[in-house]
BAROVEX-464858 format. One line per 10 residues: number of its first residue (from 0); for each residue x, y, z of C-alpha. Coordinates in steps of 0.1 Angstrom, whole numbers. Example, Ala and Ser with C-alpha at 12.3 -4.5 7.8 and 13.67 -1.06 7.14 Angstrom:
BEGIN
0 = 123,-45,78 ~ 137,-11,71 $
***
This chain:
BEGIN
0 = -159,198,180 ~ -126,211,157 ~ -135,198,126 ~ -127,218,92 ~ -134,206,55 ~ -126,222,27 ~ -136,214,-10 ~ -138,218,-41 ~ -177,218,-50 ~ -203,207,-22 $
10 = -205,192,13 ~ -233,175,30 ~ -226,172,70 ~ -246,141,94 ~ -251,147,130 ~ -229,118,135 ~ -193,114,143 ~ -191,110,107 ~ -191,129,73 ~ -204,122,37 $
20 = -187,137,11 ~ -201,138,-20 ~ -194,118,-48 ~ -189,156,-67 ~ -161,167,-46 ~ -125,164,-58 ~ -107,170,-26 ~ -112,175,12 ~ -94,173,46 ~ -100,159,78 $
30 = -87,173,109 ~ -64,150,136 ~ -83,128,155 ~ -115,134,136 ~ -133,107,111 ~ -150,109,74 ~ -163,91,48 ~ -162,92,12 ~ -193,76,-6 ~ -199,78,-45 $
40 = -231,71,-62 ~ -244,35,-72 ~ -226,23,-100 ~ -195,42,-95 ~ -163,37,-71 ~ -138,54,-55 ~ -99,63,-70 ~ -75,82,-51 ~ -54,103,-68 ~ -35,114,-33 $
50 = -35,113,2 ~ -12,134,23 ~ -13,130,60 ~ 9,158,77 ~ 8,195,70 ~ 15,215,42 ~ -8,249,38 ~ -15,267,73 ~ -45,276,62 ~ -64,241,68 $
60 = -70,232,100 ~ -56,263,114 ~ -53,257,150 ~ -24,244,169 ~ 12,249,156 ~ 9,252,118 ~ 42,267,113 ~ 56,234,92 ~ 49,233,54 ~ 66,199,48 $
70 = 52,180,69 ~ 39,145,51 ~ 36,108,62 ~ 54,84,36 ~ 26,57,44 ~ -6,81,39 ~ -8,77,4 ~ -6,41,2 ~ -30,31,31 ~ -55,53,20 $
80 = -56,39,-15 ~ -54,6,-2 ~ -81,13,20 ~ -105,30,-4 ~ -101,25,-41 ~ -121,5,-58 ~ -152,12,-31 ~ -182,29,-33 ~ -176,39,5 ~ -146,43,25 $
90 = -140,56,61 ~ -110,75,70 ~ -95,84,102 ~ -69,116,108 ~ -42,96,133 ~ -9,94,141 ~ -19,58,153 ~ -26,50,113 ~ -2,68,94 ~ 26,81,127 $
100 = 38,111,133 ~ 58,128,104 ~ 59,158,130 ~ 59,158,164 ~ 40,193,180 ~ 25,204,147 ~ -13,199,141 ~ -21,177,114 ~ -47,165,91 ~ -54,141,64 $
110 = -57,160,27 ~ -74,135,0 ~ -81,141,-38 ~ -102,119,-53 ~ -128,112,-83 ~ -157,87,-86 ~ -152,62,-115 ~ -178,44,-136 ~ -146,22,-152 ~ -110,14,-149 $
120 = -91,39,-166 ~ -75,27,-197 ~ -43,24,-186 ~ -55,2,-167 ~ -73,-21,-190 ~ -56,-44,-216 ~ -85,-50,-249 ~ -111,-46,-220 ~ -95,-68,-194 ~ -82,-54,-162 $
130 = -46,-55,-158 ~ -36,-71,-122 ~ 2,-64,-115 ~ 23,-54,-91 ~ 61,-44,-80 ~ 67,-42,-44 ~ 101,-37,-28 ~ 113,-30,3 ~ 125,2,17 ~ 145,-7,50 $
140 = 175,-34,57 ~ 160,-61,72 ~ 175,-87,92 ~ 167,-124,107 ~ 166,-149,133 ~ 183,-175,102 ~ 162,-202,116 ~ 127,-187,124 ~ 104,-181,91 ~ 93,-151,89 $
150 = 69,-132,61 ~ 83,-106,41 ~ 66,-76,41 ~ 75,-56,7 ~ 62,-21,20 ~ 67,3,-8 ~ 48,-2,-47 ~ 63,12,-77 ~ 27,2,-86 ~ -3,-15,-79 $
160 = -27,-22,-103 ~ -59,-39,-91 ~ -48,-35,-55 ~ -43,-70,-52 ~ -11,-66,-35 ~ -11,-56,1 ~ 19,-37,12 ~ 6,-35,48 ~ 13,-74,50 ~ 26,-86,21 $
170 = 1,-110,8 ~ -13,-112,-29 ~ -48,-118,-33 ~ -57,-135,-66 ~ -92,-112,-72 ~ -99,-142,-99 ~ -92,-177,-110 ~ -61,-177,-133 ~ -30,-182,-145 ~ -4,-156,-127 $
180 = 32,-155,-127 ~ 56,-141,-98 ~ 91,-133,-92 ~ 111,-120,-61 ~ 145,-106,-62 ~ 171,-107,-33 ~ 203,-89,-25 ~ 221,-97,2 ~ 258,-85,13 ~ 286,-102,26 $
190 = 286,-136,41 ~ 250,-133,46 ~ 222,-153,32 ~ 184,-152,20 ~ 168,-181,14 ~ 129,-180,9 ~ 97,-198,-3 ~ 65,-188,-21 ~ 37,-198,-6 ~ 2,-199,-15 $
200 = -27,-201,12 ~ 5,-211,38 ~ 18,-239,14 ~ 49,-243,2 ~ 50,-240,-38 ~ 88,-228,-46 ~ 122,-223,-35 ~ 147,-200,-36 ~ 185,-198,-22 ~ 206,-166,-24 $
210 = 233,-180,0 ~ 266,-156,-1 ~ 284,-169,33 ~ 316,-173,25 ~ 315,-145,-7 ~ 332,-110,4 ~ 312,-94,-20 ~ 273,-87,-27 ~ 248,-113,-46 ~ 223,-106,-61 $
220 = 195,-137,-69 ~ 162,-138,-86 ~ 132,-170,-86 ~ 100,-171,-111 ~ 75,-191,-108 ~ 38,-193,-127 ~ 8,-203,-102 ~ -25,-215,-111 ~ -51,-198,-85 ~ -87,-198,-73 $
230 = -102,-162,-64 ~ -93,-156,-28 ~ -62,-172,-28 ~ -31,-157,-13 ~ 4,-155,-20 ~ 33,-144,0 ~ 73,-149,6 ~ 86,-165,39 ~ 121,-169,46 ~ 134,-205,52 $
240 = 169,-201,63 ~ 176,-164,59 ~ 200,-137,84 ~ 197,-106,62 ~ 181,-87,28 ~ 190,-55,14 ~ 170,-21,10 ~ 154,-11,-24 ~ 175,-37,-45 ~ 151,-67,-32 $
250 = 118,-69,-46 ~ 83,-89,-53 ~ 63,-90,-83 ~ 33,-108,-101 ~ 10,-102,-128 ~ -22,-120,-143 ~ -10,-136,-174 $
***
């Protein structure tokens, strides 16, 4: 089995189809197709500091074509944080399945950098409280059926901090009981319209209406709105009578207050 790690400090291989890497490493890479773990020890967790799915260095991995030196997924680094910070454990699988092809015909691999954590870092921490925020956005034109709702998926973070924001779906998870406050911005172009609700746990609990038909030119609209929520509960935008929303320019954000 083709399966190459490389790292920084120590290694301890299973005969399994998986790996543990210990909590001591800093960085490692698993080959396409294969599977790993990263575990840290009992009372710490896992932060990412990168994951690059593609291929950079010809060096790792070497077998197939390993000619391409650019070769990086624009979703690696985000699912993998998603997936594993915060843990003491996560498993990770090299796949074009997970993260797509950035390549075709070049042999890939998954890169990771990490550290195990006993605490949040300070930045983020406000006088010993964890800061919960986010700012999603999203990174394509998207466009509607006006009269079908549909949840909008803001795919690409400026940040995340307490992960409580998934940009695979979309949905906020409140990670405790509290006051929180969110706002979504929408642009749309002409003689086109976005009109939306917030929701919480599928339930309506705002409005908003960007409708330009009619207007030659852009608009751009913005809706706030504080929510008191249990732990658990989740938060999204759905579109209520919408045809179209602009790239980068339309967002979603929250914060515990």
């Amino acid at each position: 089995m083709l399966f190459v790690l490389y790292w920084c400090l120590s290694i301890l291989i299973l005969g399994s189809p998986f790996h543990w890497i210990n909590a001591s490493d800093q960085a490692f890479a698993v080959c396409a197709d294969q599977k790993g773990f990263i575990r840290c020890e009992k009372g710490t967790k896992i932060k990412i500091i990168s994951a690059v799915y593609g291929r950079t260095d010809d060096k790792v991995c070497p077998y197939g074509n390993t000619n391409s030196r650019t070769c990086r997924s624009l979703a690696s680094d985000i699912k993998v944080k998603w997936s594993c910070n915060g843990y003491r454990t996560c498993h990770l699988h090299a796949s074009n399945h997970i993260f797509g092809d950035p390549c075709q015909n070049v042999s890939k691999y998954l890169e990771v950098k990490y550290r195990c954590i006993i605490k949040e870092d300070q930045d983020t921490r406000v006088k010993g409280k964890q800061i919960i925020a986010f700012n999603a956005y999203v990174a394509k034109d998207m466009t509607f059926h006006r009269n079908t709702p549909v949840n909008i998926v803001y795919d690409t973070l400026y940040f995340n901090y307490g992960n409580a924001y998934n940009p695979h779906n979309g949905f906020f998870t409140a990670p405790s009981d509290g006051l929180y406050v969110f706002t979504w911005s929408s642009l749309v172009v002409a003689n086109t319209i976005f009109d939306a609700a917030i929701l919480v746990n599928g339930r309506t609990k705002g409005l908003g209406n960007c409708n330009n038909e009619g207007n030659p030119a852009h608009e751009n609209c913005s809706n706030t709105l504080p929510l008191v929520l249990k732990t658990g509960d989740k938060v999204n935008i759905r579109t209520t009578n919408a045809n179209f929303l602009r790239k980068y320019w339309s967002s979603f954000k929250g914060w515990r207050v």
